[in-house]
N, C-alpha and C positions, 0 to 999 in steps of 0.2 A: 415514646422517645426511643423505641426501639430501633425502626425504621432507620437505614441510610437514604440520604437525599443525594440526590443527582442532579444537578446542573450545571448551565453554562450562564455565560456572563451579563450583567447588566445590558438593557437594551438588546434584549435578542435578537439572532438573526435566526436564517431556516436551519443554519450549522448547528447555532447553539439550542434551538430547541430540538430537532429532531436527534441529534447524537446523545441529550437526555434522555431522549423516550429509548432511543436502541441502544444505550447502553444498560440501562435499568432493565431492558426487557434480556439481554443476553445476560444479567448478573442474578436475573432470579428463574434464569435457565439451566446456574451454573448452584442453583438454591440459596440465592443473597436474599436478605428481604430488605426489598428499597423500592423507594418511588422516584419519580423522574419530577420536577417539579423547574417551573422558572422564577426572573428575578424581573421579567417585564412586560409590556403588551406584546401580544403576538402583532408581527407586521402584517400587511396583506399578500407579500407574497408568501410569507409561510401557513397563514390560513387558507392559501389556495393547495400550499402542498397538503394539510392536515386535511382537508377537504375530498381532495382526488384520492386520499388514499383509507379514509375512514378512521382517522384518529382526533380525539378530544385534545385540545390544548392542557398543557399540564395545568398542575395548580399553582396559582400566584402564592410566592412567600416574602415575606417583605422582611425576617428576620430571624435567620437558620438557627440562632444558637435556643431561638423559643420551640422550636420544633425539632431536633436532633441531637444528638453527642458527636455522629459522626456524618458527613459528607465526602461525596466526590465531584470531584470539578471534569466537567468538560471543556472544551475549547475557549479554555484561558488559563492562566495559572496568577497572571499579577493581579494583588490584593485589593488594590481600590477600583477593578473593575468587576469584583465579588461581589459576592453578597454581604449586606449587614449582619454583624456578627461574627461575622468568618476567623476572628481572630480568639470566639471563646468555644471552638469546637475543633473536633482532629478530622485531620484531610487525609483519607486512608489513600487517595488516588489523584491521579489527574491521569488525563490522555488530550493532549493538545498537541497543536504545531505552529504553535508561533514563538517569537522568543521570551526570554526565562527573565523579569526580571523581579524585585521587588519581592521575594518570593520565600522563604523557610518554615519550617517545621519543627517540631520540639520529639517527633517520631520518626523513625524509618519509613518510605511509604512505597506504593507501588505508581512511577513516572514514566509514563508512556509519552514521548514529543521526538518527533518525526518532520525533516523539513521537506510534507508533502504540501497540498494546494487546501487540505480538509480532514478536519478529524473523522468525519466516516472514511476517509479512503485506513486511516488507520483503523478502526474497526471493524471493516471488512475483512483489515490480514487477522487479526484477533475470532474473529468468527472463527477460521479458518484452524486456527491453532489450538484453538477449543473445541474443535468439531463440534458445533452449534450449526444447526440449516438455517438459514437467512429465508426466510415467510414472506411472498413476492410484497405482502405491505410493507415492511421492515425494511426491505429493497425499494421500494419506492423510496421512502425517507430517506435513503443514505443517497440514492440516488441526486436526491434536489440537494441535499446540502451539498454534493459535490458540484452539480451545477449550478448552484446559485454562489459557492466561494470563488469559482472558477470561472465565472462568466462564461458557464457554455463551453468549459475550456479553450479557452482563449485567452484569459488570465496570466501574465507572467510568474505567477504562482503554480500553476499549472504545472504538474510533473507527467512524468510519463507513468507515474503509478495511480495518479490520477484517472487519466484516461481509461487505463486497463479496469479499473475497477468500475469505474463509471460503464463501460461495454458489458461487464458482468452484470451489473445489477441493473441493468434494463433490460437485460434476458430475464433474471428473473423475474423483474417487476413486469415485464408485458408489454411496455412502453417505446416506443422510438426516441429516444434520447434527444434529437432535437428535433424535434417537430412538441412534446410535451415539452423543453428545454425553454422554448422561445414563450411558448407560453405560459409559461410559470416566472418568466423574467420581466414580460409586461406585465404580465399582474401584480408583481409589485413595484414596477416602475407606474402603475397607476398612481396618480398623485390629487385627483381630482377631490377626493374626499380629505386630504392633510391639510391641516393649518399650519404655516410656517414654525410654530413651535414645536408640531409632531414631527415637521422633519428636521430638525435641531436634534433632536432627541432617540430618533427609529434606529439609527447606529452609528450610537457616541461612545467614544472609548477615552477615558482619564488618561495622558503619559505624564509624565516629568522628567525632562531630557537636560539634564543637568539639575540648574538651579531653574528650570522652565517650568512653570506648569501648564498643563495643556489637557485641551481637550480636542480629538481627532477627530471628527463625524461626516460619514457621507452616506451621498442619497442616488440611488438609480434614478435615471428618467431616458423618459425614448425620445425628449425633447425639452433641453436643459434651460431654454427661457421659459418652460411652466415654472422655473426657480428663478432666475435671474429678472423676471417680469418685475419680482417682488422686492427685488433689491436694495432698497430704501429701507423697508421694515424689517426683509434679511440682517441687513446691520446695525440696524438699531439693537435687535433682537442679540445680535452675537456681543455688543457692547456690554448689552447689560448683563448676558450670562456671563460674561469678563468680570464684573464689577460684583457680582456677587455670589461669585465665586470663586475670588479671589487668584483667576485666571493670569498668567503673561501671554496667552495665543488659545484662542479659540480657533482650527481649521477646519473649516467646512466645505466640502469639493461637490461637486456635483458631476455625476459619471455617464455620457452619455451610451448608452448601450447596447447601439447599434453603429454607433461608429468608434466607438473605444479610446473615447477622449475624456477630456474634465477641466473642469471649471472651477478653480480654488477663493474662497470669498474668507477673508482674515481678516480677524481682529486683534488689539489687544497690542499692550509695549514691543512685542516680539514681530510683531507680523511683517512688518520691511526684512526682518534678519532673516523668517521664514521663507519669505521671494526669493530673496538672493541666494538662499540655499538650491533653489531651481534655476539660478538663473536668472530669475527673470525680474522686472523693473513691478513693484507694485502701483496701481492705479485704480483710484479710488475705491481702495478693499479689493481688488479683484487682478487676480491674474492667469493666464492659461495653461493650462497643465496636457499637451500633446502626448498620446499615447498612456498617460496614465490610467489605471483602472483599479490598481490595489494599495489599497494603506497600509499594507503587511510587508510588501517587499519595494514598492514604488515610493514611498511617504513616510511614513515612519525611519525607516533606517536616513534617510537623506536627511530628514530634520534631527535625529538623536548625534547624527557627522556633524551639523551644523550649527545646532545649540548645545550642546551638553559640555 
């Protein structure tokens, strides 16, 4: 029970596990003892990242307060996209960049949140300030969570401290940034092996925007009628995680990746209010989402202006 655990959020992405493993590895550089641990399946494209760069997936935990006293959060801070338990253990930290909600402490703690494109790029300037060497593996991983939050920076997310850091740590890592970039974005835009519930599921985030509750989830594809083929059972599927989950709007978008569009498929009492918050006219569950590609600055905020 000694150990600090480090993670990121339910339904991991390559952000949320890689920024566990490299921040755990920079806190017991600095002499922490803590392990890096997650709260869900690894996707495929972050087991191509764990792969090209020789790292084991953390270990699954399915309930922190059985395994620790104390945790730090990575790239999240709101509580029902935690972990189970999180409310009977002390959160010495967070380092995130997205916004703050839902969120207190009964301790002082140490809040790192930065409105960059990715919490490696925040870890990078923390290396830095620690005089800690970033280990071309270690650089790899910060690397891909920066490309795979930033879509290859292209992202509206996308800062220019993004970028910078992103050129650094492909120096160190060895890598041409987009040439490994593109390839590490098909592969998890590979969809061939998911069942429509794994992509429901691969990166879903709980909001509550107002009296709304909701669930956010989107899926890469390099060709978004491998999703919309399914459409029918798509909705079926989002109804009933409506129904029992005592959901008002399930949104689930689908992000095309090469031309940097998306495809919005809603359910749920809320989902005409959700359309008209873009604009746009709902049609049978679905409507088009032009230039969109992030839930963080494109989705999210328009729906929390809209329903809350």
């Amino acid at each position: 029970m000694s150990k600090v655990l480090v993670f990121g959020h339910k339904n991991p992405d390559t952000d949320s596990i890689t920024s566990a493993i490299v921040y755990a590895y920079l806190k017991e550089q600095l002499g922490a003892e803590v392990e890096a641990v997650r709260l869900g399946e690894v996707n495929n494209e972050t087991k191509y990242v764990l792969e090209k760069f020789g790292f084991e997936a953390p270990r699954l935990v399915s309930n922190v307060a059985e395994e620790a006293k104390e945790v730090i959060l990575v790239d999240h801070n709101e509580r029902q996209q935690s972990a189970d338990g999180i409310e009977n253990v002390k959160i010495s930290e967070v380092i995130d960049h997205h916004r703050i909600a839902n969120f207190e402490t009964a301790d002082p703690l140490y809040y790192r949140a930065e409105p960059v494109g990715c919490t490696a790029t925040i870890l990078n300037k923390i290396f830095k300030e620690k005089n800690v060497e970033i280990p071309s593996n270690i650089a790899g991983l910060m690397l891909s969570a920066i490309i795979s939050d930033t879509l290859l920076f292209k992202s509206p997310t996308c800062t220019e401290e993004d970028v910078q850091a992103g050129k650094e740590l492909a120096e160190i890592a060895g890598v041409n940034a987009e040439e490994y970039g593109l390839a590490m974005l098909k592969a998890g835009a590979d969809l061939s092996d998911k069942s429509l519930e794994d992509l429901l599921t691969l990166d879903a985030k709980e909001f509550t925007f107002g009296t709304v509750k909701s669930v956010v989830a989107q899926v890469n594809a390099v060709d978004v009628n491998d999703v919309l083929g399914r459409k029918e059972e798509l909705v079926s599927l989002l109804n009933k995680n409506v129904e029992e989950k005592g959901l008002n709007l399930f949104f689930f978008f689908v992000t095309d990746i090469l031309n940097n569009d998306s495809v919005a498929i809603v359910a749920g009492s809320s989902a005409e209010d959700a359309a008209k918050a873009f604009g746009k006219e709902l049609v049978e569950h679905q409507f088009d989402l032009p230039g969109v590609v992030s839930r963080k600055k494109q989705v999210v905020p328009v729906l929390t202006d809209a329903l809350s």
